[in-house]
N, C-alpha and C positions, 0 to 999 in steps of 0.2 A: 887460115880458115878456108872458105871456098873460093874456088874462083867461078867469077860470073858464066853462066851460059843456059840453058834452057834445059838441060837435064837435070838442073837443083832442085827445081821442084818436085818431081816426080821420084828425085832421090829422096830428099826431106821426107814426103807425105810418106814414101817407103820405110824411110827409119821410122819416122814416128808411130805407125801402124805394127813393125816389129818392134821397138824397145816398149812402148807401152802392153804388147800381148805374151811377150815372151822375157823380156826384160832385159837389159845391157851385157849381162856374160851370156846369156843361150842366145842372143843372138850374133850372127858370123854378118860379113860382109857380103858374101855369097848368097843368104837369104836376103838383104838389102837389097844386090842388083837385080836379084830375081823378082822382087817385088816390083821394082820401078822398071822392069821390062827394060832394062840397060845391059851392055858387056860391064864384065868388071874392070874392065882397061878404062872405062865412060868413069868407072866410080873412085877409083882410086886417082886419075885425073883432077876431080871435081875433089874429093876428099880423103887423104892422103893416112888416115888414120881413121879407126871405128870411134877412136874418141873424139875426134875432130868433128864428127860426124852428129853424134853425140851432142858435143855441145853448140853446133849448129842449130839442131833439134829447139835443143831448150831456151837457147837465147831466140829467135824466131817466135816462141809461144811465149815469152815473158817480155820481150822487148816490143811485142804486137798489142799484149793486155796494155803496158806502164803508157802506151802512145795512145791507144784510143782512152785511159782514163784520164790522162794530162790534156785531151781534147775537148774529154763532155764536163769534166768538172769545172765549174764556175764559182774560180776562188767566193768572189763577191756575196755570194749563196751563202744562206743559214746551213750550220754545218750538217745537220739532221740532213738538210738537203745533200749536200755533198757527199754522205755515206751513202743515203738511199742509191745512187748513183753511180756509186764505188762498188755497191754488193753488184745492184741490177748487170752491170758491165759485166764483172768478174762471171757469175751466175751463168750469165749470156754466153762467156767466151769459152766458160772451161765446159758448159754443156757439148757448144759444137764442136770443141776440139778435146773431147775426152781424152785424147792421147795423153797430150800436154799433163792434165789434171793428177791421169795415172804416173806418168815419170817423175812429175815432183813429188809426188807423196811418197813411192814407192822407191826407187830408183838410188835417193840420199844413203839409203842404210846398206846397200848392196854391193859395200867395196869395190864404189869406181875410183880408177886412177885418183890418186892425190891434187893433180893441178883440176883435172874435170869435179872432182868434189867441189874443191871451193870456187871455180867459179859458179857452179850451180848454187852451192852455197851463201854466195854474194850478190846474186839476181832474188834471189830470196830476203836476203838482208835487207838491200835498195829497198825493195816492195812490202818488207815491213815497216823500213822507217818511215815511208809512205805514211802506211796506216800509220803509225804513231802522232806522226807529225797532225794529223787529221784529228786523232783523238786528244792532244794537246792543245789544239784550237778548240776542241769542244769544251775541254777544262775550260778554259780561260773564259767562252761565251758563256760558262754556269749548264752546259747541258750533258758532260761525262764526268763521271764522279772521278775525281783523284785517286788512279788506280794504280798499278803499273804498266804503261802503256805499253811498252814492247812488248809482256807479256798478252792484255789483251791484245794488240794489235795480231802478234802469231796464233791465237785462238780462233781469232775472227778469221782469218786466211783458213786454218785448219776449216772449219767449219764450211767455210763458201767452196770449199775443195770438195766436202763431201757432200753437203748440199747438191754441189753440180753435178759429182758422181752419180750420186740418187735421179737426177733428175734422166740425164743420160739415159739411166735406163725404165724410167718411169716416166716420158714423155707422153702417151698414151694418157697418163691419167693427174697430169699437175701441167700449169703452166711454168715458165721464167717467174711472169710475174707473181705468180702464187709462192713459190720458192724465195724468191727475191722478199716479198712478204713475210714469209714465216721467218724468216732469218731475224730483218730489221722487227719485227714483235720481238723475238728472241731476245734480240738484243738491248730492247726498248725496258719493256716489260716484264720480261724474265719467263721463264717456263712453270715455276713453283709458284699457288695462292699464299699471300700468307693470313695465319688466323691467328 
């Protein structure tokens, strides 16, 4: 993977600005160093492969969300509580780092290397059994209907993905919290009256 030094950053925020605008095959390594204002000798140093690089990117934006939600949620909490909490985070994180938001959505279908698919593919899984796990204590407390959770559980991500997209670029006129809001009604509620 990389090795430490003060040009990771500026390399990262470089990939992630190119693979989420142009996407993982049009983007070169050569647009990378260009972007973080490096030699390519600095880049390939630091990261010895576009795929390595890659999945630097996306573990950094998924290993960043799993820490701060295993931070604010509080098992002990009514689990309504723990979701509101889970969206709010999510909401929060994929707004200011829209990169992130667009490489997992985007990125998965776009025939990357085999090993870089499934690890993204596995950071994914982790963060749905997440949710699952969360929505199987809501079973149990009598407040998620017995559904199939890993299904909802990847609806609910899909959703707080595009949610955050939306907001990204609708910040002008919604807040987090109002986003964060319509989700959790969403998902409470339902979107359809019925008669």
């Amino acid at each position: 993977m990389a090795r430490p030094n003060t040009s990771n950053r500026k390399i990262l925020d470089a990939a992630a600005d190119a693979f989420s605008s142009r996407g993982y095959h049009l983007t070169s390594m050569d647009d990378i160093a260009r972007g973080a204002g490096v030699a390519k000798g600095t880049l390939y140093y630091n990261f010895t492969t576009k795929a390595t690089l890659f999945q630097a990117v996306v573990a950094e934006g998924m290993e960043h969300l799993m820490h701060e939600v295993a931070r604010a949620v509080k098992t002990d909490a009514p689990v309504l509580d723990q979701v509101k909490t889970v969206i709010g985070l999510n909401v929060r994180t994929f707004a200011d780092h829209p990169q992130i938001t667009r490489i997992m959505q985007n990125e998965l279908s776009s025939g990357l290397d085999v090993e870089i698919r499934e690890y993204v593919v596995g950071l994914r899984t982790r963060y749905r059994e997440f949710f699952a796990g969360l929505l199987a204590l809501g079973v149990r407390e009598g407040v998620v209907r017995d559904l199939n959770r890993e299904l909802l559980a990847m609806i609910l991500i899909d959703i707080i993905f595009s949610a955050a997209s939306y907001l990204a670029d609708h910040r002008d006129s919604m807040t987090e919290a109002e986003v964060s809001n319509f989700i959790l009604t969403l998902l409470v509620s339902g979107a359809f009256v019925r008669r």
